[in-house]
C-alpha positions as CSV (number, residue, x, y, z in Angstrom):
1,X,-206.4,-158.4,85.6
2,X,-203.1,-156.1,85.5
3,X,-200.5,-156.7,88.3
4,X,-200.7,-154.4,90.9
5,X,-197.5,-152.0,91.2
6,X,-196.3,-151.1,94.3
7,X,-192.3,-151.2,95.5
8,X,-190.7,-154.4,96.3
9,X,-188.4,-153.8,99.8
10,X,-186.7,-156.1,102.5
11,X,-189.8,-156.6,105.2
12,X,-186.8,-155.3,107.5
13,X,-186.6,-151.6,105.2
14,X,-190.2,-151.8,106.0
15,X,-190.3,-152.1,109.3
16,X,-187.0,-150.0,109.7
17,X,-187.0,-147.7,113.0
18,X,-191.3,-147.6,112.9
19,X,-192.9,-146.8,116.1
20,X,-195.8,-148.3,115.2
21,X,-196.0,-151.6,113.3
22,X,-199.5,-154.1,112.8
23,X,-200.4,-156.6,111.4
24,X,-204.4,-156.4,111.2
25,X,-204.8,-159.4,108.8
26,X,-202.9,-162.0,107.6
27,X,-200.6,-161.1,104.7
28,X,-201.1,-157.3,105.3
29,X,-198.8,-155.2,107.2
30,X,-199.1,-151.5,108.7
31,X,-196.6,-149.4,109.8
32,X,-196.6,-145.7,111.2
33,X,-193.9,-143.7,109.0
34,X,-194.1,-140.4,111.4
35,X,-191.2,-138.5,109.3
36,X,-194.0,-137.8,106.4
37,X,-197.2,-137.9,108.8
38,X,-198.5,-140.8,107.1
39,X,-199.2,-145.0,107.0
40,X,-197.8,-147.5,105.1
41,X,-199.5,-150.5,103.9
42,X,-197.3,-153.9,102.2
43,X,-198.2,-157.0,101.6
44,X,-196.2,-159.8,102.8
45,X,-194.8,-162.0,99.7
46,X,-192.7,-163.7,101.7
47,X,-190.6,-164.0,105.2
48,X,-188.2,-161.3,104.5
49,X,-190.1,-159.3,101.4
50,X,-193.2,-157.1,101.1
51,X,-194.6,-155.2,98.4
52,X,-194.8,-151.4,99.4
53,X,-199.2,-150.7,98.1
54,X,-200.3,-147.5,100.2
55,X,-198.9,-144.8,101.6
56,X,-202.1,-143.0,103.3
57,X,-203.0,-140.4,106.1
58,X,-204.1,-141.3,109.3
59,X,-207.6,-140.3,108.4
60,X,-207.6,-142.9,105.4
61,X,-205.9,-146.4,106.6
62,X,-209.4,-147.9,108.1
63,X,-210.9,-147.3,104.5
64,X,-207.5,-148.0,102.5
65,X,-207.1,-150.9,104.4
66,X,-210.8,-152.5,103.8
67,X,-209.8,-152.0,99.8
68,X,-206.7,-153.5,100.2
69,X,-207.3,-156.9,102.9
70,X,-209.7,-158.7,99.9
71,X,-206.9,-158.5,97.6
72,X,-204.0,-159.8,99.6
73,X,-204.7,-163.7,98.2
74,X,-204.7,-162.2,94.7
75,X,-202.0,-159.5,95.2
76,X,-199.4,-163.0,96.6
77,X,-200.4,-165.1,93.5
78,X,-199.8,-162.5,91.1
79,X,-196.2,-162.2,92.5
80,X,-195.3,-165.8,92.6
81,X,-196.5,-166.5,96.3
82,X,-197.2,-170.4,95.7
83,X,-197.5,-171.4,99.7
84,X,-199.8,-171.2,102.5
85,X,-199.2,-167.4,103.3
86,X,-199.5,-168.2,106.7
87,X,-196.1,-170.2,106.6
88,X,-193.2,-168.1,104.7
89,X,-190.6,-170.9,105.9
């Protein structure tokens, strides 16, 4: 299976000055990026990195996001996450 691309950024560039940040399953962030009208989805590689997968309209993150949860384990493993994603530390 090929490695999904995506940007590597500090989970804090992520998250920087969002008014609107989720986490709706584990290992998968959300946030609101109102300059371009749009969502952005990352998955959580470790405490202080994300990888940068979506960026989608408001109409498409329910369905984006349904593609994207089943993949998380796979996405982690594929980028070196060897623990319990649930515990970065």
């Amino acid at each position: 299976m090929d490695r999904v691309k995506g940007k590597i950024m500090s989970k804090a560039a992520f998250l920087n000055n969002v008014p609107y940040t989720k986490e709706p399953y584990e290992g998968i962030l959300v946030s609101a990026d109102t300059q371009h009208n749009q969502y952005k989805i990352a998955i959580q590689l470790s405490e202080e990195q994300v990888l940068l997968v979506d960026q989608v309209s408001d109409s498409e993150v329910q369905e984006r996001l349904h593609e994207w949860i089943p993949r998380v384990n796979e996405i982690q493993v594929q980028y070196g996450v060897t623990n319990d994603p649930g515990n970065y530390s």
